[in-house]
N, CA and C atoms as a LAMMPS dump frame, in Angstrom:
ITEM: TIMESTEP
0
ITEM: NUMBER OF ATOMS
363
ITEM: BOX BOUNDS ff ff ff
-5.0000000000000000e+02 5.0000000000000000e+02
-5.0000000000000000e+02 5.0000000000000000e+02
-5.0000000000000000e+02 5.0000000000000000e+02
ITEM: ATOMS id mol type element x y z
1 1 1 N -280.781 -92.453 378.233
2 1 2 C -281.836 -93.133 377.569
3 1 3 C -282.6 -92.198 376.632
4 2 1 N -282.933 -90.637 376.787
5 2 2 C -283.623 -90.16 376.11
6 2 3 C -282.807 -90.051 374.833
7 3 1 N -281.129 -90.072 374.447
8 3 2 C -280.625 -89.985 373.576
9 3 3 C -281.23 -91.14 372.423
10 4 1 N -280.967 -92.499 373.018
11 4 2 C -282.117 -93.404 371.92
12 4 3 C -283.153 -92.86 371.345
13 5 1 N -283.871 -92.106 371.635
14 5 2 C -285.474 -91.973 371.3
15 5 3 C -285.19 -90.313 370.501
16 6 1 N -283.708 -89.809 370.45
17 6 2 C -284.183 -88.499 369.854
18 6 3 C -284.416 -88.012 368.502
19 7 1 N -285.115 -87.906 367.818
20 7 2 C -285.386 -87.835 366.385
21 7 3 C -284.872 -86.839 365.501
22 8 1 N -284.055 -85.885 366.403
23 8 2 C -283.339 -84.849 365.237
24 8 3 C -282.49 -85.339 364.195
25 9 1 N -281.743 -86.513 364.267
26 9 2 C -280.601 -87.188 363.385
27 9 3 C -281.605 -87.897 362.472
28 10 1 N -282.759 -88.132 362.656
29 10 2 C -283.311 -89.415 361.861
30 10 3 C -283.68 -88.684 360.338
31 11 1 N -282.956 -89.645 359.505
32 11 2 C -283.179 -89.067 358.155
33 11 3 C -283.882 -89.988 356.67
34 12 1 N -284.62 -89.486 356.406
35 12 2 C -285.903 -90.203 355.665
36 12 3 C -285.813 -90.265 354.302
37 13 1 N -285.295 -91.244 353.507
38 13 2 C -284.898 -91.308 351.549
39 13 3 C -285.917 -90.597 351.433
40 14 1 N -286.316 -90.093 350.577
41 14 2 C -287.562 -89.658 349.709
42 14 3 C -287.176 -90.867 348.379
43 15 1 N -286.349 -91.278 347.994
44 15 2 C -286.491 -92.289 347.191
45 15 3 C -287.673 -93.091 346.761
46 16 1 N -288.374 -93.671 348.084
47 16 2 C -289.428 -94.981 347.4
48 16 3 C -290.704 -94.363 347.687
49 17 1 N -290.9 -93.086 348.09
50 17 2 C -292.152 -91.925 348.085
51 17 3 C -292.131 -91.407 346.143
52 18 1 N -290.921 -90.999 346.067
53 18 2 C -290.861 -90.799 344.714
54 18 3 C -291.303 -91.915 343.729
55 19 1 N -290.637 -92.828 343.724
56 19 2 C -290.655 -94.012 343.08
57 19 3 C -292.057 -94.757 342.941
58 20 1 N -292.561 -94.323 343.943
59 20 2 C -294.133 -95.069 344.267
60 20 3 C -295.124 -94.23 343.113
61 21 1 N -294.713 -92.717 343.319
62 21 2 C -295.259 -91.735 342.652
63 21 3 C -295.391 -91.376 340.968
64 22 1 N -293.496 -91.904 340.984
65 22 2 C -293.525 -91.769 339.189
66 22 3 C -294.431 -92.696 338.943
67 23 1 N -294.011 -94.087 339.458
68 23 2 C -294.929 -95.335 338.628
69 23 3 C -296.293 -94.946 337.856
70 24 1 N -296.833 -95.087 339.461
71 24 2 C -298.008 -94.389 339.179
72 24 3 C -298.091 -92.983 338.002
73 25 1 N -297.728 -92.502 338.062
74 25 2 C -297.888 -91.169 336.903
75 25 3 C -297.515 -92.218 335.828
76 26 1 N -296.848 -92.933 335.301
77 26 2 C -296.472 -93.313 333.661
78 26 3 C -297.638 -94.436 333.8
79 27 1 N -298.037 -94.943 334.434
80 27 2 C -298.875 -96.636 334.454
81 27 3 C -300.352 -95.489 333.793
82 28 1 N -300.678 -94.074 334.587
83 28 2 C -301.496 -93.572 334.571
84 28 3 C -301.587 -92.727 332.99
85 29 1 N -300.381 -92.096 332.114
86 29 2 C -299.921 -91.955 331.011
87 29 3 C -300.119 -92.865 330.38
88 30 1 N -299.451 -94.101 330.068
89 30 2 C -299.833 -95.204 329.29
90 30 3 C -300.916 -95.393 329.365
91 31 1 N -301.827 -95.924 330.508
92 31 2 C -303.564 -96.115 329.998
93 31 3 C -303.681 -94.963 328.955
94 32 1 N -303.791 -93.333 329.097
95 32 2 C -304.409 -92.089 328.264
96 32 3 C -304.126 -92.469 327.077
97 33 1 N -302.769 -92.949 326.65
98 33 2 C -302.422 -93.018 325.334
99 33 3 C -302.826 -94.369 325.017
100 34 1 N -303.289 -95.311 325.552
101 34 2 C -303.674 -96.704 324.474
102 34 3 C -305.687 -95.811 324.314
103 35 1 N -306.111 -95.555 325.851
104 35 2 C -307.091 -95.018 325.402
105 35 3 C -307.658 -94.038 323.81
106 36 1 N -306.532 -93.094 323.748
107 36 2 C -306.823 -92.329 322.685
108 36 3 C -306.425 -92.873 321.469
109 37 1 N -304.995 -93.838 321.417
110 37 2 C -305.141 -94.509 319.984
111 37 3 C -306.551 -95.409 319.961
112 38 1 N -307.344 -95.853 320.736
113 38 2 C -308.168 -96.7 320.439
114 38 3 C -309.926 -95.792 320.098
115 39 1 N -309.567 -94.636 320.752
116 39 2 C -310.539 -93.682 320.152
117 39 3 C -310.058 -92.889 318.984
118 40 1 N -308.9 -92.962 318.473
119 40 2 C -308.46 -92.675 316.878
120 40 3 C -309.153 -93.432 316.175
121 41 1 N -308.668 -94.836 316.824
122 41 2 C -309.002 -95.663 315.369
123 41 3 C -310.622 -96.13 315.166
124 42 1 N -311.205 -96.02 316.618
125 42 2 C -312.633 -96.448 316.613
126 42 3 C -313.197 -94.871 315.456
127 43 1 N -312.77 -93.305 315.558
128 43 2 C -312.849 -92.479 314.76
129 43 3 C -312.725 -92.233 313.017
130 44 1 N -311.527 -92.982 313.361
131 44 2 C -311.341 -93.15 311.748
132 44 3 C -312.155 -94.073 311.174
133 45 1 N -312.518 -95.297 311.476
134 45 2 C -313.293 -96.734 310.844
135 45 3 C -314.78 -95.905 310.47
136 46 1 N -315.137 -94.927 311.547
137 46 2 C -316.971 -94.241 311.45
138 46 3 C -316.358 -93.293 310.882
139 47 1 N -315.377 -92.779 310.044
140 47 2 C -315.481 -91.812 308.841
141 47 3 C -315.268 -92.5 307.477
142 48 1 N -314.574 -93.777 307.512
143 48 2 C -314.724 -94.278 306.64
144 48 3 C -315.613 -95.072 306.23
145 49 1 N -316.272 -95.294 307.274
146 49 2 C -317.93 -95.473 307.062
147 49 3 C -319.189 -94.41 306.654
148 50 1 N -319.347 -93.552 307.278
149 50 2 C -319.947 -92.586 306.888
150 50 3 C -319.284 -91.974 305.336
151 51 1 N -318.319 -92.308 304.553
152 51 2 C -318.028 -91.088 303.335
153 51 3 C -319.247 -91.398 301.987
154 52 1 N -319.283 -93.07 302.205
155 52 2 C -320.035 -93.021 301.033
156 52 3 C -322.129 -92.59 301.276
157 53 1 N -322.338 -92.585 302.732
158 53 2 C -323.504 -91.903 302.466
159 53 3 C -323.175 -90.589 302.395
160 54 1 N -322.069 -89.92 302.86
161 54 2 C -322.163 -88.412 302.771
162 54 3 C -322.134 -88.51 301.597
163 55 1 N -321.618 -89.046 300.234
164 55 2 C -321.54 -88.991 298.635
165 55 3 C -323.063 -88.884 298.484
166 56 1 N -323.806 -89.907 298.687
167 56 2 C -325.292 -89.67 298.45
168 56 3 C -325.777 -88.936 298.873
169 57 1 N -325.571 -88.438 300.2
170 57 2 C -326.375 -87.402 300.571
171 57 3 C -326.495 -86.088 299.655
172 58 1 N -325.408 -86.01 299.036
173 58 2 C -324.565 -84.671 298.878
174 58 3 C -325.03 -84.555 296.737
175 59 1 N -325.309 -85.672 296.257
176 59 2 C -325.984 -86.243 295.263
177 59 3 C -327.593 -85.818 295.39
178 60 1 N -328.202 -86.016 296.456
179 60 2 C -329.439 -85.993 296.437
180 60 3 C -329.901 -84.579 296.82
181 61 1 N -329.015 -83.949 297.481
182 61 2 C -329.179 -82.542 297.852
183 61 3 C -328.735 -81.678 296.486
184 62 1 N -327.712 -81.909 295.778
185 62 2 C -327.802 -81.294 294.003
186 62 3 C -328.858 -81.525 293.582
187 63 1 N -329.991 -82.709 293.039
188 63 2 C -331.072 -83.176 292.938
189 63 3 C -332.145 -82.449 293.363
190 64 1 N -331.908 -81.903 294.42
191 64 2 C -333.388 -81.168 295.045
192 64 3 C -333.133 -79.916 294.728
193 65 1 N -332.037 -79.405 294.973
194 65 2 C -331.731 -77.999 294.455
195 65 3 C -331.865 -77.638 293.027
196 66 1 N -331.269 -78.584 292.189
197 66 2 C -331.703 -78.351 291.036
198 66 3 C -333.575 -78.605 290.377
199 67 1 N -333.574 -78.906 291.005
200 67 2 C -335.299 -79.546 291.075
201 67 3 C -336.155 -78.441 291.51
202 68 1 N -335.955 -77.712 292.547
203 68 2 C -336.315 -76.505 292.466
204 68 3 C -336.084 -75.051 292.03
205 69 1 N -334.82 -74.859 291.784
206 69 2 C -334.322 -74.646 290.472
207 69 3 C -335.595 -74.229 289.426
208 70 1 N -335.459 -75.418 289.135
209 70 2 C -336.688 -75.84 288.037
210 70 3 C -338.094 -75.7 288.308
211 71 1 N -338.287 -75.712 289.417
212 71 2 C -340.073 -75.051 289.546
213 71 3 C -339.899 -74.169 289.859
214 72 1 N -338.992 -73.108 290.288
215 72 2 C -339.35 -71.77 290.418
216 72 3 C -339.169 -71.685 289.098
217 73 1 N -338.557 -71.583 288.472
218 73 2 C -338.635 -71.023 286.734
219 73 3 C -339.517 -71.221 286.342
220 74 1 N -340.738 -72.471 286.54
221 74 2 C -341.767 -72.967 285.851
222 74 3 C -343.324 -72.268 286.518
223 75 1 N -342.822 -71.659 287.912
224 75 2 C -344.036 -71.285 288.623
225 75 3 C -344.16 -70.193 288.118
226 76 1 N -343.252 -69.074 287.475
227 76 2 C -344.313 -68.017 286.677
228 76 3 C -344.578 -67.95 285.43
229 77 1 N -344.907 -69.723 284.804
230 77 2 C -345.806 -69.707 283.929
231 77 3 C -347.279 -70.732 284.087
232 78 1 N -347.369 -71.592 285.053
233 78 2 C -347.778 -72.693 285.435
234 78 3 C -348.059 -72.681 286.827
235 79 1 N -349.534 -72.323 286.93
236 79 2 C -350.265 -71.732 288.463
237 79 3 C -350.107 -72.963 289.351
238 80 1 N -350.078 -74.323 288.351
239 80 2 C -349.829 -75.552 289.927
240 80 3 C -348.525 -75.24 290.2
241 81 1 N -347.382 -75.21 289.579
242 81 2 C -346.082 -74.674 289.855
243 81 3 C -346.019 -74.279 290.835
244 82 1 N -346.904 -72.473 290.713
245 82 2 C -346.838 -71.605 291.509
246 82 3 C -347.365 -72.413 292.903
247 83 1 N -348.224 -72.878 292.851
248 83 2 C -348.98 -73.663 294.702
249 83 3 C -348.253 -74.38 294.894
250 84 1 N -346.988 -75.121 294.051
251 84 2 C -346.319 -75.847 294.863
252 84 3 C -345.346 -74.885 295.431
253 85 1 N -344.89 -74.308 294.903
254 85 2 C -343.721 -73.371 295.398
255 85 3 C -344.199 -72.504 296.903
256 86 1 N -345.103 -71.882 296.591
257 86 2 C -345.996 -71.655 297.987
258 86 3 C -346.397 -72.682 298.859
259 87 1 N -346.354 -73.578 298.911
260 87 2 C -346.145 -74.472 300.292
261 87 3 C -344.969 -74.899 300.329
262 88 1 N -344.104 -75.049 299.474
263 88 2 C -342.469 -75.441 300.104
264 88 3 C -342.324 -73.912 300.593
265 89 1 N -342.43 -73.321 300.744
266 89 2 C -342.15 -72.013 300.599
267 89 3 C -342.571 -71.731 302.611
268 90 1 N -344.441 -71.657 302.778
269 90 2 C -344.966 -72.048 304.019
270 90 3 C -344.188 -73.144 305.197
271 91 1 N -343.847 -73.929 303.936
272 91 2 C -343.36 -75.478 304.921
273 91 3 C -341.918 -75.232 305.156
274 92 1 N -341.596 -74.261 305.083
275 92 2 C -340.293 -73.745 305.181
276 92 3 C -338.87 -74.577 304.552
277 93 1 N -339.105 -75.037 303.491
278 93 2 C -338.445 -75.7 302.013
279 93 3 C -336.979 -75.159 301.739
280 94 1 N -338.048 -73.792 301.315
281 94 2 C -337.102 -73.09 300.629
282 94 3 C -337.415 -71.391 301.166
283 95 1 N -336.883 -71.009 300.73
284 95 2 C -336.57 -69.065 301.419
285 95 3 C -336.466 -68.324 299.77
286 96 1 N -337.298 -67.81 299.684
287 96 2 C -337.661 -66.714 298.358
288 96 3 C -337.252 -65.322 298.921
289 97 1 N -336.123 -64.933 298.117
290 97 2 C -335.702 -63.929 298.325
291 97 3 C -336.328 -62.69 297.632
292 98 1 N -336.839 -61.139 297.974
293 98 2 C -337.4 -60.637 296.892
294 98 3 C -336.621 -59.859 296.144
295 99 1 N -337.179 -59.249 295.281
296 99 2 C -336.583 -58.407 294.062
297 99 3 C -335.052 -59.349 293.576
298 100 1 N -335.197 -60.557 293.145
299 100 2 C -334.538 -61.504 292.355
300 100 3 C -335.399 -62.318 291.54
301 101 1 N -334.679 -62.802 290.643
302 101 2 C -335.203 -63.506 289.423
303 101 3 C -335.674 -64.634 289.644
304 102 1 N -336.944 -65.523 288.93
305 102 2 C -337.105 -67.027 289.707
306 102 3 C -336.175 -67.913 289.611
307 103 1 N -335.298 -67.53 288.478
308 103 2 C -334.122 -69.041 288.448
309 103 3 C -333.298 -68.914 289.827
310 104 1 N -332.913 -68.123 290.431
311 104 2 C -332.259 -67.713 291.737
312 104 3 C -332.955 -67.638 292.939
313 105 1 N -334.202 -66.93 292.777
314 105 2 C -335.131 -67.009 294.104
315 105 3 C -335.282 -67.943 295.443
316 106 1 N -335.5 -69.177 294.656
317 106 2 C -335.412 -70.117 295.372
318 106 3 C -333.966 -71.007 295.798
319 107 1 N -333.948 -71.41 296.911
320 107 2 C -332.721 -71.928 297.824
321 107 3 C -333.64 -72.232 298.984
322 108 1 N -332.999 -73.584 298.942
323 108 2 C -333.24 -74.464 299.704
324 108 3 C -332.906 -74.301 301.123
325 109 1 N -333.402 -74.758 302.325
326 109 2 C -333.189 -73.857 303.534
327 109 3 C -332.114 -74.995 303.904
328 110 1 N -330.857 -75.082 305.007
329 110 2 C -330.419 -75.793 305.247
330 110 3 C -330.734 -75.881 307.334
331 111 1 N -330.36 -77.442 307.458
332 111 2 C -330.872 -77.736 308.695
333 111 3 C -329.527 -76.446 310.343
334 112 1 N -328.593 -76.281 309.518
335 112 2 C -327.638 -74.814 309.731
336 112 3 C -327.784 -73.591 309.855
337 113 1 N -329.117 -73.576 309.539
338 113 2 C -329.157 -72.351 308.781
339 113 3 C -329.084 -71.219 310.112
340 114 1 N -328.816 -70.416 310.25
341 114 2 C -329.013 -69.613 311.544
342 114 3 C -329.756 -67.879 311.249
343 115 1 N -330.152 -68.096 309.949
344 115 2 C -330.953 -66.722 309.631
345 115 3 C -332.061 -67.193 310.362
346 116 1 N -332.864 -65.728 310.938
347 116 2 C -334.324 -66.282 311.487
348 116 3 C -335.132 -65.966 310.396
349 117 1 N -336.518 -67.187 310.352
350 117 2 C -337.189 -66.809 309.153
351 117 3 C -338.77 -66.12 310.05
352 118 1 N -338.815 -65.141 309.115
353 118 2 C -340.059 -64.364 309.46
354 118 3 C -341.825 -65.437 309.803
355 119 1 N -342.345 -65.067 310.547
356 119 2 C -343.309 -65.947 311.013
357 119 3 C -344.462 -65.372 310.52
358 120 1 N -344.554 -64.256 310.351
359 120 2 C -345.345 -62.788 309.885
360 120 3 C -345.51 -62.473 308.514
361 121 1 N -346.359 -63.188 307.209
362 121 2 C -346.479 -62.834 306.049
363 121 3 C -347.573 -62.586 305.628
């Protein structure tokens, strides 16, 4: 009787352990990849949305640059000039570089910028 019950002969597929396992791994693959085409394309639609304000943006920032530009050249002849340039200047606008010319001096600070600006003048 103990021969019935002895478990050394008993032999176990790994077949439907496997099988259970791939599934799962490709069912789990396929979701990643519909996920990421659908975060492609949700990506691409908000860049092709965003290009035409980046055009304006990028329009209005020539505009200001050239605009100041133009009052630093004008502030060392024209003392309101000059007070405006000194508070964009305070208000941290623009960054006056020294021993340069006024057409160049001025540049506009960008929100990037990673120079530290002096607190101390």
């Amino acid at each position: 009787m103990s021969e019935e019950y002895d478990s050394n002969n008993v032999y176990y597929s790994p077949f439907w352990p496997m099988t259970i396992v791939l599934a799962g791994f490709i069912l789990w693959f396929g979701i990643q990849i519909v996920y990421l085409v659908e975060q492609k394309n949700t990506a691409s639609t908000q860049l092709a949305q965003m290009v035409p304000t980046l055009q304006r943006a990028q329009v209005a920032q020539n505009r200001l640059v050239s605009l100041l530009k133009d009052l630093a050249e004008t502030s060392s002849k024209d003392p309101y000039a000059a007070q405006i340039m000194k508070e964009a200047e305070d208000a941290g606008l623009i960054r006056v570089t020294p021993n340069a010319n006024a057409a160049s001096s001025a540049a506009p600070t960008s929100s990037n910028d990673s120079t530290p600006q002096s607190s101390n003048q």
